[in-house]
DOKOLLO-784238 format. One record per residue: residue in one letter; x, y, z of N, C-alpha, C in turn. Coordinates in pm, whole numbers, padded with zeros to 5 digits, always signed. Layout:
// residues N
AXYZXYZXYZ ...
//
This chain:
// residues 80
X-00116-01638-00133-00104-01520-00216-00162-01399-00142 X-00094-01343-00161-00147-01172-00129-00231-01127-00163 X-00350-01077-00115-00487-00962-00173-00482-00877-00139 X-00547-00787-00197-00574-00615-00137-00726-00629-00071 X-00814-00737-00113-00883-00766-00038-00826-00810+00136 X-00723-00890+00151-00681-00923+00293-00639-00818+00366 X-00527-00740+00240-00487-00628+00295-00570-00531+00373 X-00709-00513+00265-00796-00411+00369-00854-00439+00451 X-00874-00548+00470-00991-00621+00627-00866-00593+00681 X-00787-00645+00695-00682-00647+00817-00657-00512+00870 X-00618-00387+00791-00539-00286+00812-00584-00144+00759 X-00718-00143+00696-00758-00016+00659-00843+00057+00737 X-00859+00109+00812-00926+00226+00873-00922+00342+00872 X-00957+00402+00877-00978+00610+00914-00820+00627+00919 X-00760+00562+01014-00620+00614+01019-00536+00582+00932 X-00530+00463+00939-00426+00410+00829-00420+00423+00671 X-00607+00484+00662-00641+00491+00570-00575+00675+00537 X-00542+00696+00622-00534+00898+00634-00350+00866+00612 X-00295+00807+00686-00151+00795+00687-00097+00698+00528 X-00172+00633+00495-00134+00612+00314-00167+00706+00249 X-00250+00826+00233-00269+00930+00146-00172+01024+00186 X-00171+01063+00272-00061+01153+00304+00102+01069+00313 X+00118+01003+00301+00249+00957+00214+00255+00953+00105 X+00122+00903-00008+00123+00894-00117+00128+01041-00204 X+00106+01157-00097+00053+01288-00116+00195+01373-00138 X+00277+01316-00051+00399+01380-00010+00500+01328-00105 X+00523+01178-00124+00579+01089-00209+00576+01192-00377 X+00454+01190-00390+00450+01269-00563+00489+01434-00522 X+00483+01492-00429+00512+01600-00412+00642+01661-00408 X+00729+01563-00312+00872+01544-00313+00912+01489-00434 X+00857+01406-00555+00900+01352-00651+00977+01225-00593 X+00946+01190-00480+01006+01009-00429+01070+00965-00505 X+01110+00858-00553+01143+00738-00616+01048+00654-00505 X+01084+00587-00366+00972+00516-00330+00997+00547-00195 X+00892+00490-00116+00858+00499+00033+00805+00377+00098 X+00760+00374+00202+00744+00226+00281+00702+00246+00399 X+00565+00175+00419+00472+00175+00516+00504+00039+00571 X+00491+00049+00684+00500-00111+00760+00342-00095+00867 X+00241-00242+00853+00137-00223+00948+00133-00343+00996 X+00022-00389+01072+00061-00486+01152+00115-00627+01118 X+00001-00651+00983+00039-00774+00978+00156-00726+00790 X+00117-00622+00733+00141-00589+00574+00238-00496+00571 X+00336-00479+00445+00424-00408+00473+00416-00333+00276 X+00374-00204+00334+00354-00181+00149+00471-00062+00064 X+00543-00097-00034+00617-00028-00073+00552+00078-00195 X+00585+00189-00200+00548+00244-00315+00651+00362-00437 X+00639+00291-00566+00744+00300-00611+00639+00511-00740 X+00685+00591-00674+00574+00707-00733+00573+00711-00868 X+00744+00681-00945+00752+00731-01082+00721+00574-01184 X+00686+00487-01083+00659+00369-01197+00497+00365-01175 X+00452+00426-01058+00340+00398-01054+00274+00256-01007 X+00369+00231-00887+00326+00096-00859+00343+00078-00709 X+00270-00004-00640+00243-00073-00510+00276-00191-00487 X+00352-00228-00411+00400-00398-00398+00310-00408-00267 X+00284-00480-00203+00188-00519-00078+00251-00668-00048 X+00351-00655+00058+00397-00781+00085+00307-00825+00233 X+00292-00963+00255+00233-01011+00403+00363-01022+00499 X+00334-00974+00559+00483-00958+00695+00530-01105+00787 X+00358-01174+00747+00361-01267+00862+00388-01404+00736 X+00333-01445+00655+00338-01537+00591+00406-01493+00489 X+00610-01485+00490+00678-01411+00380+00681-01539+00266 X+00607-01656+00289+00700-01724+00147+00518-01700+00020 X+00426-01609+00077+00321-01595-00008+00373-01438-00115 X+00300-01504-00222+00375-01445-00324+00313-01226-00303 X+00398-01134-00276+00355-00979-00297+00245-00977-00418 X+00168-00874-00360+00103-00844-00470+00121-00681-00549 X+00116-00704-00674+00174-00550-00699+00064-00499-00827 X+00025-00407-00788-00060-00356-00793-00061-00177-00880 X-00126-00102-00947-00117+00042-00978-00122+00111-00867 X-00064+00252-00847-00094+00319-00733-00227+00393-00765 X-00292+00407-00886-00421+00439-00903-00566+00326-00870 X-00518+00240-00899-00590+00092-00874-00599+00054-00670 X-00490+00080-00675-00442+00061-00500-00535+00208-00434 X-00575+00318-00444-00605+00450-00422-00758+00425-00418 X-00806+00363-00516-00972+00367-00536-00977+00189-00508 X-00916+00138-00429-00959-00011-00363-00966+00033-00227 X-00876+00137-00168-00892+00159-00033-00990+00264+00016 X-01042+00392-00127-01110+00462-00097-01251+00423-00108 X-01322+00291-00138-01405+00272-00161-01456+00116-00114 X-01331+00132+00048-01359+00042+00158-01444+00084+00326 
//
């Protein structure tokens, strides 16, 4: 199964952590429907007007996505 715990050990830093806000920034700005980050090992979709985050594992695809709020997803990474 997928965590946002795995997700962030693996893939959150200063940068990656700067390049999800500023998509997520742009995404509601443009009014998206959704967008899509790919990182090394995680690949995260974000859907703006439902308000939701899918977080799939890139490497182990038969473990189940985890989907998540984009407010819930925002203050798990800002307070890594």
């Amino acid at each position: 199964m997928t965590t946002i715990k795995n997700f962030i050990a693996e893939e959150i830093n200063n940068n990656t952590r700067n390049i999800i806000l500023i998509t997520v920034e742009q995404g509601k700005a443009l009014n998206k429907y959704k967008d899509e980050l790919v990182f090394n090992r995680y690949s995260l979709e974000f859907f703006f007007q439902q308000d939701l985050v899918i977080i799939y594992d890139d490497i182990f695809t038969e473990y189940d996505p985890l989907k998540i709020t984009l407010d819930e997803f925002l203050k798990a990474i800002s307070n890594c």
